[in-house]
C-alpha positions as CSV (number, residue, x, y, z in Angstrom):
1,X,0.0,0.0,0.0
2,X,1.4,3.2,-1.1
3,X,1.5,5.9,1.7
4,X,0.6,9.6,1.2
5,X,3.8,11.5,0.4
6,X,5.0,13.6,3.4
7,X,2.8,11.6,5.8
8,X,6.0,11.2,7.6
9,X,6.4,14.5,7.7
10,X,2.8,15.2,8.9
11,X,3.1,12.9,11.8
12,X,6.9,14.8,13.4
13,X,4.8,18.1,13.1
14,X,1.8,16.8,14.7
15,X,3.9,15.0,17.5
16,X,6.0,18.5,18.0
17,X,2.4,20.6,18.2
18,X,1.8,17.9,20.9
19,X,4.7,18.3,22.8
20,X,5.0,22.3,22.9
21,X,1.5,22.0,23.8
22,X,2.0,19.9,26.7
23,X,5.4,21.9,27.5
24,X,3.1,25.5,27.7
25,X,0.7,23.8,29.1
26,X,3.0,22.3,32.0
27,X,4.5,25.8,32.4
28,X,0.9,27.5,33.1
29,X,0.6,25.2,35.5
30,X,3.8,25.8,37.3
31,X,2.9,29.3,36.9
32,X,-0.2,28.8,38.3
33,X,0.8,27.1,41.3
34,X,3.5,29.3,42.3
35,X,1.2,32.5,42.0
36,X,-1.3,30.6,44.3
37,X,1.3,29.7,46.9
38,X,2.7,33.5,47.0
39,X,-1.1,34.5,47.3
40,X,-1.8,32.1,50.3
41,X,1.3,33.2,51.9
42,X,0.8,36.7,52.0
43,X,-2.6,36.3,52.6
44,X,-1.5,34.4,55.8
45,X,0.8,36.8,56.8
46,X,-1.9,39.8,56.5
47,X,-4.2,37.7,58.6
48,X,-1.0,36.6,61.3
49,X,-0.3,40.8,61.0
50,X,-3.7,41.7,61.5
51,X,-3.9,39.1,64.2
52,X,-0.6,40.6,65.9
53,X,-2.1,44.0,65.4
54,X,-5.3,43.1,67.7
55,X,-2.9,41.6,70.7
56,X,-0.9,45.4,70.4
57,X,-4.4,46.7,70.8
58,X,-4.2,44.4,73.7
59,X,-1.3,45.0,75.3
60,X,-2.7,49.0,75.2
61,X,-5.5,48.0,77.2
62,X,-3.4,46.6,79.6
63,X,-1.7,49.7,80.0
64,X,-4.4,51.6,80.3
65,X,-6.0,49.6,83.2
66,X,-2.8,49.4,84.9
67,X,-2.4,53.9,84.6
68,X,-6.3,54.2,85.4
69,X,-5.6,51.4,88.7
70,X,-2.8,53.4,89.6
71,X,-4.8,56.9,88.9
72,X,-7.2,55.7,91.0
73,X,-4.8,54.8,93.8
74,X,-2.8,57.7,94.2
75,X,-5.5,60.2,93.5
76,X,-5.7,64.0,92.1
77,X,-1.3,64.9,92.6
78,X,-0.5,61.6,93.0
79,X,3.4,60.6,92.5
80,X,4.3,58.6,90.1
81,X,8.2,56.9,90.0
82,X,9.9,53.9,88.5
83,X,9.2,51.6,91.4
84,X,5.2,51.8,90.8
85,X,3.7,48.9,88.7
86,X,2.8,50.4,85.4
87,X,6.8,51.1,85.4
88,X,7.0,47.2,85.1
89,X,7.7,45.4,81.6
90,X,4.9,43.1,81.2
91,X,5.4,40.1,79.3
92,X,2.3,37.6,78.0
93,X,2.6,34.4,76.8
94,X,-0.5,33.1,74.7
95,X,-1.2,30.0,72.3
96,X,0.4,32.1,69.0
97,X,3.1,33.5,70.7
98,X,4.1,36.7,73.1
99,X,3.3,39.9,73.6
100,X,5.9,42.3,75.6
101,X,5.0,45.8,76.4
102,X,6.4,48.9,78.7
103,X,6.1,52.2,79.1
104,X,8.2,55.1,79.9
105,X,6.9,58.6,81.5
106,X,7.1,61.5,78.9
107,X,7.0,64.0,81.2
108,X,10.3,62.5,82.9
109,X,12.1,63.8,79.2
110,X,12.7,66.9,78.0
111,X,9.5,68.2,75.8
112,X,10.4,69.5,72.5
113,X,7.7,71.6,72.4
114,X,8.7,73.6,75.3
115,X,11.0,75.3,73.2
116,X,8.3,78.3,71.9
117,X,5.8,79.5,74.5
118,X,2.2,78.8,73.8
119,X,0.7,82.4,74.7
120,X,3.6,84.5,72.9
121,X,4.3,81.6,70.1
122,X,8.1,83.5,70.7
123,X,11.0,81.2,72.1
124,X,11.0,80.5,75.2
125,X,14.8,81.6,77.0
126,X,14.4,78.6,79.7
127,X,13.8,75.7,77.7
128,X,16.0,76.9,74.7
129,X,18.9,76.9,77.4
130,X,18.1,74.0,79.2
131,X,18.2,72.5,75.3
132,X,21.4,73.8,74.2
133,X,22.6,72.3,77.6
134,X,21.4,68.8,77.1
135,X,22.9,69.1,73.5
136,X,26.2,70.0,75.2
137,X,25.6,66.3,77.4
138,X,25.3,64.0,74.6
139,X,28.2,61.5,74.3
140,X,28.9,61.5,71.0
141,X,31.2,59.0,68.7
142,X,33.9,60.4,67.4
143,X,33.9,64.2,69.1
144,X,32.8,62.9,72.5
145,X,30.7,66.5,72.7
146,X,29.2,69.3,71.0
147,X,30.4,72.7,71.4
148,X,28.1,75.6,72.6
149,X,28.1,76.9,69.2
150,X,27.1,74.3,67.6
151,X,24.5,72.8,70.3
152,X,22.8,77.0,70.0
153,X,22.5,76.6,66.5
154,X,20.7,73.6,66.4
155,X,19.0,74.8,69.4
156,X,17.7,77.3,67.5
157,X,17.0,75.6,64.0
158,X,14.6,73.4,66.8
159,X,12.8,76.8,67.3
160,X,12.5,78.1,63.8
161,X,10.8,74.7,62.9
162,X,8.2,75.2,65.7
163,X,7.6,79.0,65.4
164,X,4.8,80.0,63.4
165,X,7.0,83.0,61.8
166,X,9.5,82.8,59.1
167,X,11.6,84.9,61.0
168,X,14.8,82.6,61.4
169,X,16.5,82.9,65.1
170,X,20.5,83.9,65.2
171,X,21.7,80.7,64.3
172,X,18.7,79.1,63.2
173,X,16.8,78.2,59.7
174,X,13.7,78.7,58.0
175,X,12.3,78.3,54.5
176,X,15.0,79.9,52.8
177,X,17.5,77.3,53.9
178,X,15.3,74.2,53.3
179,X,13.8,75.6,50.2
180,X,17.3,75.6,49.0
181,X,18.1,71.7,49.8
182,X,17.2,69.2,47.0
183,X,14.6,68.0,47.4
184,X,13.1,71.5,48.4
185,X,11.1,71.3,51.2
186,X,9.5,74.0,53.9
187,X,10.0,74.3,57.6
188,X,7.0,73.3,59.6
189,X,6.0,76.6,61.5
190,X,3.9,74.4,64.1
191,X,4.2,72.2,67.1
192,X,6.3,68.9,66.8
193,X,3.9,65.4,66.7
194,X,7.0,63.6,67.0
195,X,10.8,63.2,67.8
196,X,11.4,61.8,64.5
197,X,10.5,65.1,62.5
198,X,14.3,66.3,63.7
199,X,15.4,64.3,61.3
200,X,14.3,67.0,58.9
201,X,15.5,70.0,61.0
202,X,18.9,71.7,59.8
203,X,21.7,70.0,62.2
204,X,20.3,67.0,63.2
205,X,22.3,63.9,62.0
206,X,21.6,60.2,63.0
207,X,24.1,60.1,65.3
208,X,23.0,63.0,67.1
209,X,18.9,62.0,67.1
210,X,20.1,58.4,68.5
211,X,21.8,59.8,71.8
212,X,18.9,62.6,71.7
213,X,16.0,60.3,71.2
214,X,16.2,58.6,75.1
215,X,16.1,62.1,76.4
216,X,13.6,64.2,74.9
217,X,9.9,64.0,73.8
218,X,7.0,65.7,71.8
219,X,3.9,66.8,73.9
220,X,0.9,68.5,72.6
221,X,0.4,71.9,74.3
222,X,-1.4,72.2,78.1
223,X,-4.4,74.5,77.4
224,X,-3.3,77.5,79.7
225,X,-0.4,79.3,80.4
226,X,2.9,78.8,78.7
227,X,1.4,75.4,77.7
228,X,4.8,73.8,79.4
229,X,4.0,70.3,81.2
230,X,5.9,70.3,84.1
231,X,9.3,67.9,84.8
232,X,8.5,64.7,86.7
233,X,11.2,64.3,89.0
234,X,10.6,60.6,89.4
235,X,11.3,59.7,86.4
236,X,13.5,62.2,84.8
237,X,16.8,60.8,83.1
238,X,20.0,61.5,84.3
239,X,21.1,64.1,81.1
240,X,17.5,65.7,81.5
241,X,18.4,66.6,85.2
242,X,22.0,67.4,84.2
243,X,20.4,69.9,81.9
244,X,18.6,71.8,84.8
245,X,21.7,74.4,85.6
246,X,25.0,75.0,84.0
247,X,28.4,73.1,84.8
248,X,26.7,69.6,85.7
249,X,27.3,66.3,84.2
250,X,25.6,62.7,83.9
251,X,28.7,62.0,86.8
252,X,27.9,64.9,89.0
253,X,24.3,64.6,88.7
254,X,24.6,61.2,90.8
255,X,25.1,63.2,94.0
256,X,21.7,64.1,93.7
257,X,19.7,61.2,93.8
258,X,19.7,57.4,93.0
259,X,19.6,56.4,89.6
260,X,19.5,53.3,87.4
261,X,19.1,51.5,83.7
262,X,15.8,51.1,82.5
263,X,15.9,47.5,81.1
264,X,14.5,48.4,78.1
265,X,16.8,51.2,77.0
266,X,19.4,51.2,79.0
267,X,18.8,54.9,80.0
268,X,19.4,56.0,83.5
269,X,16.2,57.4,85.4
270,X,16.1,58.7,89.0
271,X,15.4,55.4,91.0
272,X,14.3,57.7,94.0
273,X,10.0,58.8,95.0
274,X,10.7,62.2,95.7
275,X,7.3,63.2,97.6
276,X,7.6,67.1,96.6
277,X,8.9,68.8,93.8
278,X,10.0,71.4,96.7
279,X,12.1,68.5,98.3
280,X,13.7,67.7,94.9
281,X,14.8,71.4,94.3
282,X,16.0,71.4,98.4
283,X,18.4,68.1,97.3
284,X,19.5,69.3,94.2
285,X,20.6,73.0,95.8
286,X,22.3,70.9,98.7
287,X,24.1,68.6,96.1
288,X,25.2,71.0,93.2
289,X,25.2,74.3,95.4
290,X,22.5,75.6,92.3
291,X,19.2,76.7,92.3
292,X,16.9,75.4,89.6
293,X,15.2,78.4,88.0
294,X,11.9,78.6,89.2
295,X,10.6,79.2,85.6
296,X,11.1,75.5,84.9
297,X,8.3,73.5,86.2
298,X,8.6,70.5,88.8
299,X,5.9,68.2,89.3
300,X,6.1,64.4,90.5
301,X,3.3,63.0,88.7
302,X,2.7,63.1,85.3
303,X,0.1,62.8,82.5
304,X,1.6,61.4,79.6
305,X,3.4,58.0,78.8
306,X,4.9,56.3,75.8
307,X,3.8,52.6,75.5
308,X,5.7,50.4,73.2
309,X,4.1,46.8,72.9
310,X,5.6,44.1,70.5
311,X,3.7,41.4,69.6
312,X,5.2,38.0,68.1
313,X,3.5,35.2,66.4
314,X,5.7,33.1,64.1
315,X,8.0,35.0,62.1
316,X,5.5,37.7,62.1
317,X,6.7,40.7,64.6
318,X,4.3,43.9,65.1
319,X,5.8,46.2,67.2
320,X,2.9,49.4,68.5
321,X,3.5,53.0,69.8
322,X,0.7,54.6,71.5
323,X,0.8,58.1,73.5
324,X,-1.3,58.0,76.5
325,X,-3.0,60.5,78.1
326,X,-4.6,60.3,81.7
327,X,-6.7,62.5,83.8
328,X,-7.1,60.9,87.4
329,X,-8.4,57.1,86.4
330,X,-9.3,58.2,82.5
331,X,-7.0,56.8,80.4
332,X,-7.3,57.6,76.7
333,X,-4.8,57.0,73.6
334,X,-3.9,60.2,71.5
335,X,-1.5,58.9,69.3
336,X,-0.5,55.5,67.8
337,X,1.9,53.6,65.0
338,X,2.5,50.6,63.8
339,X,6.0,49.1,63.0
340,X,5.4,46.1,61.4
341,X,8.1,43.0,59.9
């Protein structure tokens, strides 16, 4: 029987259509498969993130119970210091995995904020000083400190950013400077939300924000007067003290009070209950022969605290920031962000 010429020929076509079919085929498939594991794992990993999310929300309940409890204790004036309970780290363990949380007293830090008076919106002379002093404190790597000049003119750069004018200080900068950096950008001309916006401020290098950070914070403004929260003696850190007067040190301060690490960051904070603001001022004029101006304000309670809370589940890690607020036993949260990894 006489076959078809080229049948041959026919059939290796046919039998190579089939195999590239089967070949992009097989790759579709492949294809397929892998997009559909990547889309389960990340949708598992937004539900694990959302999940860790809801145990920071938590751990800020938890902190708000334990302020309100201790509100509720102490009462309107109450003192609050590093040996009360909300000072504690508390650390959960659940099915998932562990949540760890702390907090740490704004109003023991310097307030960046304090820099421009709230009634005259003009710089205020105490808290620039006492800023240019703590500048002066840092222990820095490799010039082990800033000079006065230096620690003034970023001193001041602070207050130009907060000012509402455009007016720059002596040795400060306003739009004309940061207009002039690429990218362009203009100076903010209101009250800091928080201590990361430095990092935008004329001066300010990472060096100098990380031996900064542990020492200063960003408050919103009291309603009356200078709109300055007063110091919490308690809690204070060692430079923050230091900063009070000229010619002290984070050595010389020691002869004041007690101090020690916080576990968390390592700073050192008075370890001391001072009942009095008055009895603070008494031991720090006995100890360093100076007298605290009596513009700066003393307190030993406070109103404000930092939580940080970190939740773990698997490889997931959420790590919360939430700015409290309390008013006796009334806790509320004014400000919060989310790390998340």
């Amino acid at each position: 029987m006489n076959r078809q010429p080229g049948s041959h020929r026919q059939r290796g076509i046919a039998a190579l259509t089939a195999i590239l079919v089967v070949a992009i085929a097989t790759v579709l498939a492949v294809n397929l498969l892998w997009t559909t594991s990547v889309d389960i794992q990340r949708t598992q990993t937004l539900l694990l993130q959302d999940q860790a999310r809801l145990y920071d929300l938590g751990g800020e309940e938890l902190a708000r119970f334990f302020l309100a409890d201790d509100g509720r204790e102490d009462g309107q004036g109450g003192i609050d210091s590093m040996g009360e309970a909300w000072a504690k780290v508390l650390v959960r363990q659940f099915n998932e995995g562990t949540l760890e949380g702390w907090l740490v007293d704004q109003q023991g830090l310097f307030d960046l904020n304090s820099l421009v008076d709230r009634g005259t919106t003009r710089v205020n002379p105490e808290a620039r000083a006492q800023f240019v002093r703590l500048l002066m404190l840092l222990d820095l790597d490799p010039d082990p400190r800033l000079d006065e000049v230096t620690a003034t003119g970023l001193a001041d750069a602070a207050v130009d950013w907060i000012d509402p004018d455009t007016q720059a200080e002596a040795s400060g900068a306003e739009d004309d400077y940061y207009s002039g950096l690429r990218p362009p950008y203009l100076a903010a001309n209101f009250w800091l939300t928080s201590v990361s916006e430095l990092q935008a401020v004329r001066g300010f290098t990472p060096e100098i924000l990380a031996r900064l950070a542990p020492h200063v914070t960003a408050l919103p403004r009291k309603g009356e007067g200078s709109g300055q929260w007063p110091l919490n003696v308690n809690t204070a850190t060692d430079l923050v003290l230091a900063s009070l007067v000229s010619n002290q040190t984070a050595d010389s301060i020691k002869s004041v009070c007690e101090f020690a690490a916080q576990p968390q960051t390592g700073t050192e904070v008075v370890a001391e209950e001072f009942e009095s603001a008055e009895k603070f001022r008494d031991a720090f004029r006995l100890a360093t022969s100076a007298e605290i101006p009596v513009e700066v304000p003393l307190a030993t309670g406070s109103n404000w605290f930092l939580l940080t809370v970190t939740t773990s589940i698997g490889t997931t890690r959420s790590t919360m920031y939430s700015l409290l607020e309390r008013n006796g036993d009334v806790v509320q949260p004014r400000l919060r962000t989310f790390d998340a990894n």
